[in-house]
C-alpha positions, 0 to 999 in steps of 0.5 A: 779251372781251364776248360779241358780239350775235349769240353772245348771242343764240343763247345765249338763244333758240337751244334748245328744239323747232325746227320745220323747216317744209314749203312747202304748194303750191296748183297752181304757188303758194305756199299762204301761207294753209296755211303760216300756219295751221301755224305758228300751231298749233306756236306754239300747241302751245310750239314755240321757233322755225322753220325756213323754206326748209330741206331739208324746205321744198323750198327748192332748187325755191324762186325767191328771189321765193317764198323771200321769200314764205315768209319773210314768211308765217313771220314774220308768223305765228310770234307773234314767235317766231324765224325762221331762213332756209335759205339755200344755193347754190354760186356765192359772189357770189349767196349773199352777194346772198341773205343781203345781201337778207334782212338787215333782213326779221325773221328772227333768222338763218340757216341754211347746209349747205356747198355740195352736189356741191363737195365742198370740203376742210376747209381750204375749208370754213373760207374758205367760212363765214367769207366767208359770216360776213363778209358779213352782221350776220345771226348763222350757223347751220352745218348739217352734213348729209353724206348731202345735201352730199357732205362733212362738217363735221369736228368740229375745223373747226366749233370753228375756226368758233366763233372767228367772232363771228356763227358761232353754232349747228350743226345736227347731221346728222353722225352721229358722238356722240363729235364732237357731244360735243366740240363740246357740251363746248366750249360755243360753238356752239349744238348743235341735233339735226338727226335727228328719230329721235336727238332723245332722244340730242341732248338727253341728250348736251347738246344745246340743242335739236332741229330736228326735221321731225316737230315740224310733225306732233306738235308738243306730243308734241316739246316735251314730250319736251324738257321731260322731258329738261331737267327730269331726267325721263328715263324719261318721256323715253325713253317719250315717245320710244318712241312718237313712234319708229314715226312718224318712221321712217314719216316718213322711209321715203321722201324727206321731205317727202313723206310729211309732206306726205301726214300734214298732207293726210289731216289736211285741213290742206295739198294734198300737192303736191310739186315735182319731182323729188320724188314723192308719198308711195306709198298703203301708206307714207300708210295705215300713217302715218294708222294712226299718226297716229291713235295720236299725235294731240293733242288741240289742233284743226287749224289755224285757216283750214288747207285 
């Protein structure tokens, strides 16, 4: 049987340092200025694709008018590298609207959690990502991140889903290695670290990339750790590792993306704004992550046209 066009492409650019991009704020607005300027600079910097309207891009606080706002500014500054679109929500016919809607916009698929506070079985998770499957050209990326959702994908249901010719990718937040090396091993799905802090474990276990949230901060830093890997160089690896450790754990010591958003404002790059429920990063979690920061820098300038 031939390889379907949307296997084959995720075979060919679904690896590598994803970027998971946060959404700047100017008041109640979408800054579209300071999001172009940091996508420009992670391209800049090597990275493979980006994540628009994800977990770290607020997207659950997005209306679809802003969504496609984002969704356009990524795409026209990636300097055509690929764009994947977060796209999630409970009510069905609403979610195939969604994904009806973005066909034909650019972006090269997307990328879809089951639907939160359901917590459906395996058996309707299954139904669920092949009607999702059926509904557009678009090729899909699972994202199995149960601390958000309330469920997981089992390992054995992600393979039964590898079947579907536009079921291509996981996002892997499930915290079980034995069950990502099953479904590395298997060699269908394009498995892609979720976990900024176990990208060194993803990529040595196989994995055929990361999408990883503080690649937007040390952008250079991840796409080198990931060369290192591929090349065989573990040890400089695990030291490139070591020393992105004490930022991500930073990064994620309160709920992302706000301490993010707090590293790329002292930097001048975005406002730090944030949408509620979330709330600003505390002032000593900012002050020890500029500490950081200032050890991490690389040496490539901020963003062209940045705030």
């Amino acid at each position: 049987m031939s390889e379907s066009p949307a296997r084959a492409w995720a075979r060919a650019h679904l690896r590598g340092t994803w970027v998971p991009l946060v959404t700047p704020f100017d008041g109640e607005q979408v800054d579209t200025a300071a999001l172009a300027a940091l996508v420009r600079h992670c391209a800049a910097a090597g990275v493979d694709g980006f994540v628009a309207c994800g977990s770290t891009g607020e997207a659950a606080a997005l209306d679809d008018d802003e969504t496609a706002q984002v969704r356009d500014t990524v795409l026209d500054a990636a300097g055509g590298r690929p764009v994947l679109l977060g796209v999630g929500g409970n009510h069905l016919p609403t979610l195939q609207a969604r994904l009806r809607r973005h066909a034909g916009s650019g972006i090269a698929g997307v990328l879809v959690a089951p639907p939160p506070y359901v917590r459906p079985d395996q058996a309707g998770l299954l139904a669920w990502f092949r009607c999702l499957a059926d509904t557009t050209e678009l090729p899909l990326v699972l994202y199995d991140i149960p601390y958000r959702t309330g469920v997981r994908l089992e390992p054995a249901t992600c393979l039964a889903l590898a079947a579907h010719p536009r079921i291509v990718g996981l996002k892997d937040c499930g915290g079980d290695p034995v069950g990502t090396q099953s479904l590395v091993a298997d060699g269908r799905l394009a498995v892609l670290g979720g976990e900024d802090a176990l990208a060194l474990a993803a990529l040595c276990a196989g994995a055929a990339g990361v999408i990883a949230a503080a690649a937007q901060a040390w952008p250079a830093a991840f796409v080198a750790l990931q060369a290192a890997v591929a090349d065989g160089r573990l040890a400089e690896a695990r030291a490139r590792a070591a020393r992105l450790a004490p930022g991500i754990a930073a990064l994620f010591a309160e709920p992302n993306p706000a301490p993010l958003k707090a590293l790329l404002a002292a930097r001048g790059w975005m406002r730090a704004a944030l949408r509620p429920p979330l709330q600003p990063c505390s002032p000593p979690l900012a002050a020890r992550l500029a500490a950081i920061d200032a050890s991490l820098r690389e040496a490539s300038p901020a963003p062209a046209g940045a705030a």
